[in-house]
N, C-alpha and C positions, 0 to 999 in steps of 0.2 A: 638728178635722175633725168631722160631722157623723154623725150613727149611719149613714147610707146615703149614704155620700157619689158623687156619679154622675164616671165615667170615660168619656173616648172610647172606649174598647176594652171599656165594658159590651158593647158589640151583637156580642162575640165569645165565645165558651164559654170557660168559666173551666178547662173538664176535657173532652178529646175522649177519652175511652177507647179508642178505634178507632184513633185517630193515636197512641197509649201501645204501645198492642199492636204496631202496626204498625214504630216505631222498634224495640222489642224482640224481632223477627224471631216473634213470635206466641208469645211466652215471656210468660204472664201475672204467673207470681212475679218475672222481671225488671222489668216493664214496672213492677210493684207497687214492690220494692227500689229502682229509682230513680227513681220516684215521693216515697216515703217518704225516700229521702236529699235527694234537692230540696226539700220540705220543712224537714228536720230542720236543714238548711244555710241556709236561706232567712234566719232571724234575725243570723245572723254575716253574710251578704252586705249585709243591708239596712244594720247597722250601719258595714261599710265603705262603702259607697257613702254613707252622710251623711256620712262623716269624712271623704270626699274634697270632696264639694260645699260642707262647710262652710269647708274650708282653700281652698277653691277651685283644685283639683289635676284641672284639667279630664282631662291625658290619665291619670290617676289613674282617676278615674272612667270613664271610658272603655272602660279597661283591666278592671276590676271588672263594668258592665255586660257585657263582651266573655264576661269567664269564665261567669258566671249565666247567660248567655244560650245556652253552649254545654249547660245543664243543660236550660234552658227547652226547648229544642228539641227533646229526644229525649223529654220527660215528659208530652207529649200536654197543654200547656197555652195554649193558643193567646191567651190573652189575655193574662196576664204577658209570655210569649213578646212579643209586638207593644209593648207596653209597656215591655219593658227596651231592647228591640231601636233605639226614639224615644230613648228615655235615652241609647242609646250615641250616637245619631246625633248629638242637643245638646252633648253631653260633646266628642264630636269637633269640634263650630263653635265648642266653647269658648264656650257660650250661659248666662250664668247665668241666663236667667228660663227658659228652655227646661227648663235643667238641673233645677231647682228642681220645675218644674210635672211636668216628667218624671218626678223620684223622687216625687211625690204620688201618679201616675198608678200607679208601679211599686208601692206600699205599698197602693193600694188593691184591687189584680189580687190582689197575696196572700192579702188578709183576704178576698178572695171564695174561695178555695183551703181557707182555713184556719178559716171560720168558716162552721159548718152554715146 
């Protein structure tokens, strides 16, 4: 992978604080705690999800994006959010170039998350 490597889902915010707040009923230390558990969880999801694209366990993966995705949504992250959200879609057509291009797509939404 390239040090910048460019995503469909760049042209979307990697971090909507508004939409964070707003999922956690305007509870800022909630919105932050799982924030920070999304995160802190983020390395064991990525890890499953290659273990399933690599055995090629499409509703596996599927399943895996399903879960992250229910995390993605409430932690104000609108770009991974759209990104895992294409992964599940592929995973579901049982797509391996989809799938593949997919979880690139999803690894790169993070490092914009995780890296200043």
């Amino acid at each position: 992978m390239s040090p910048n490597p460019v995503s469909q889902f760049d042209s979307l915010s990697a971090r909507d604080e508004e939409s964070a707040l707003e999922s956690a009923g305007d509870d800022a230390a909630l919105a932050a705690e799982l924030f920070e558990a999304l995160i802190m969880g983020l390395p064991a999801e990525i890890e499953s999800l290659r273990a399933c694209l690599g055995e090629s366990d499409w509703p596996g993966l599927a399943e895996y994006a399903h879960q992250t995705r229910g995390a993605t949504r409430y932690c104000g992250v609108p770009a991974l959010d759209a990104a895992i959200e294409a992964l599940e879609r592929a995973a579901r057509a049982s797509d391996p170039l989809r799938c593949s291009e997919g979880l690139a797509q999803v690894e790169v939404q993070v490092k914009r998350l995780v890296e200043p």
